[in-house]
C-alpha positions as CSV (number, residue, x, y, z in Angstrom):
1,X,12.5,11.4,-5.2
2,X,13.2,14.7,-6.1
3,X,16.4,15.1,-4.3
4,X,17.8,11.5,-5.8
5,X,17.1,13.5,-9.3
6,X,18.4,16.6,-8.0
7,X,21.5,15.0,-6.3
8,X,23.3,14.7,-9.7
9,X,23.1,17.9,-11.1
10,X,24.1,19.5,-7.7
11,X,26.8,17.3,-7.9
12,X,27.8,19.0,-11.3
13,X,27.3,21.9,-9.9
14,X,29.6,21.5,-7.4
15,X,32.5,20.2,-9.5
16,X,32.4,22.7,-11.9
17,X,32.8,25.0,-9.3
18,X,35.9,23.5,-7.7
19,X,37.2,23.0,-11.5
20,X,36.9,27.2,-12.0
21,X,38.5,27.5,-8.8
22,X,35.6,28.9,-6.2
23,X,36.9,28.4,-3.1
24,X,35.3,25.1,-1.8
25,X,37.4,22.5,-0.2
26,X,37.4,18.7,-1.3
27,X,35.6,17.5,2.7
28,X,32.9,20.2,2.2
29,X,32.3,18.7,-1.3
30,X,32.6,15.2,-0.2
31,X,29.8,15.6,2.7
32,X,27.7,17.6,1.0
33,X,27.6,14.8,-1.9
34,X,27.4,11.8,0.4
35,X,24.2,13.7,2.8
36,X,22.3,14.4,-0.6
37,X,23.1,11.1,-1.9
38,X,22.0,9.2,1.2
39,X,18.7,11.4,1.5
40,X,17.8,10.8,-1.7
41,X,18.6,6.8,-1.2
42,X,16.4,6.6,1.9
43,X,13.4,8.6,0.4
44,X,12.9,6.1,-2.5
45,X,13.1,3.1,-0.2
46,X,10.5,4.9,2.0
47,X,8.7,5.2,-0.6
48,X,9.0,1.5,-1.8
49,X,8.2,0.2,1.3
50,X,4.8,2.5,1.9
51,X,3.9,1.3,-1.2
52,X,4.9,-2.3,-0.1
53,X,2.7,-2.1,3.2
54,X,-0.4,-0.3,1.3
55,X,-0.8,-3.1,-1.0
56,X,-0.3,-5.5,2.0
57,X,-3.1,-3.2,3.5
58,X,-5.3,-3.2,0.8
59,X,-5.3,-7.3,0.7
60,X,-5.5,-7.6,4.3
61,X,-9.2,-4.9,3.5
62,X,-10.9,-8.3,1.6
63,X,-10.3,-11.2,4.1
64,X,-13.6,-12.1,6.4
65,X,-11.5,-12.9,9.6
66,X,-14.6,-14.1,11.3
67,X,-15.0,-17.1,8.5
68,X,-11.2,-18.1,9.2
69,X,-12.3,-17.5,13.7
70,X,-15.6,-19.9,12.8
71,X,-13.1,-22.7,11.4
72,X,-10.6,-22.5,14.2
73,X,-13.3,-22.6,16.4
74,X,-15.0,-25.3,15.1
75,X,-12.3,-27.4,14.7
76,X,-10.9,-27.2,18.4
77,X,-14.9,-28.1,19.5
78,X,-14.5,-31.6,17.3
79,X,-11.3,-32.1,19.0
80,X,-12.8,-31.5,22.6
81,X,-15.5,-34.6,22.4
């Protein structure tokens, strides 16, 4: 999350720089933006999505599985007879 905050300022940064007239080229600028930007995208979906499966973990914690096994298995013995 860090970087998506970052990202902008560097961004500044890096304008400002080619607005002065330091000696960066337009492709080096354009990467350099588009790698930070896309790093910064992917960490807060990672992040979304951990905290999407540990909720989904955390429910899964509270359900007795062997109360839903007992009603399967009892309703396949009724079927049988």
């Amino acid at each position: 999350m860090t970087i998506s905050i970052v990202s902008p300022i560097y961004k500044g940064e890096r304008m400002l720089d080619s607005l002065v007239g330091r000696n960066t080229t337009v492709l080096q600028q354009m990467i350099a933006d588009g790698l930070i930007s896309a790093c910064g995208i992917q960490l807060i979906v990672m992040g979304m999505l951990g905290l999407y499966i540990g909720k989904i973990f955390d429910q899964a914690k509270g359900q007795p599985s062997y109360i839903i096994r007992d009603i399967l298995n009892a309703h396949t013995k009724g079927e049988q007879k």
